[in-house]
N, C-alpha and C positions, 0 to 999 in steps of 0.2 A: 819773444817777438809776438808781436799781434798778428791776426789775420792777414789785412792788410799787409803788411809789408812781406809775410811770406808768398803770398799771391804774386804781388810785385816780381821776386824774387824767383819764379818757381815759370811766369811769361816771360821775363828776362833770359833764361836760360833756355827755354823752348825758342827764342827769336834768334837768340845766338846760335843752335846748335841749325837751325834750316838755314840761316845764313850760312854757316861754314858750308852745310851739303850743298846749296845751289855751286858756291865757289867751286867746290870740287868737277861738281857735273861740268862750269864751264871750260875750267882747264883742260881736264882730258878728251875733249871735243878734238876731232883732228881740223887741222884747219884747209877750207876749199882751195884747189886745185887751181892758181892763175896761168892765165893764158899767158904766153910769153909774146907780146907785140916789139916788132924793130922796124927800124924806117930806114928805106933804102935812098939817098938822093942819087938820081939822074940827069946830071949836070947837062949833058949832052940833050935830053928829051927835054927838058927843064919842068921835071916831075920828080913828085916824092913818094916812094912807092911805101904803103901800108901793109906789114906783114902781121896776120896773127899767127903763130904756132907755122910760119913757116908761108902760109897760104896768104895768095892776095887779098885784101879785102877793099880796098880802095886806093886810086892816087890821089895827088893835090897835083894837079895840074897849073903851072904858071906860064905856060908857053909865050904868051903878046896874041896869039892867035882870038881868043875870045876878049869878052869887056872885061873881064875879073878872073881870078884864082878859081878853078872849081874842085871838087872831088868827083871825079872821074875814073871806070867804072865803082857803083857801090853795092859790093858781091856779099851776098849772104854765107853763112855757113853752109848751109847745102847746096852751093856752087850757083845760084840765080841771082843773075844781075838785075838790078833794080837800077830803077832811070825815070822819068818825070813819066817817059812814056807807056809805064810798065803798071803805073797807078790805076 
């Protein structure tokens, strides 16, 4: 074999062997923690209540009372409601 083609042969095997390692690394990564969200309807309020992990985080209000559908309150993780007026 000439130079060349063992050179060839010699990067080939360096690209393959960091490609198998990255693969490895990404596999045993544990994979992040999702929130678990459920939505409760409110037939009776005529709201849809937004749960993440259990906690409020907003409704959908459809009452006829306003011009439109709104989401109403929209609560942060650390319990602070946010409102047009809170900007």
């Amino acid at each position: 074999m000439n130079k060349i083609n063992i050179s060839c042969i010699l990067i080939l095997l360096v690209i393959s062997s960091c490609k198998d390692k990255v693969k490895k690394e990404i596999v045993e990564e544990p994979l992040p923690r999702m929130d678990q969200v459920t939505f409760n309807n409110d037939e009776k309020n005529q709201k849809v209540d937004v749960l993440i992990d259990g906690n409020l985080f907003t409704s959908y209000v459809y009452d006829g009372k306003t011009p439109k559908p709104v989401l109403y309150p929209v609560i942060t993780k650390s319990g602070k409601k946010i409102t047009r007026g809170s900007l």
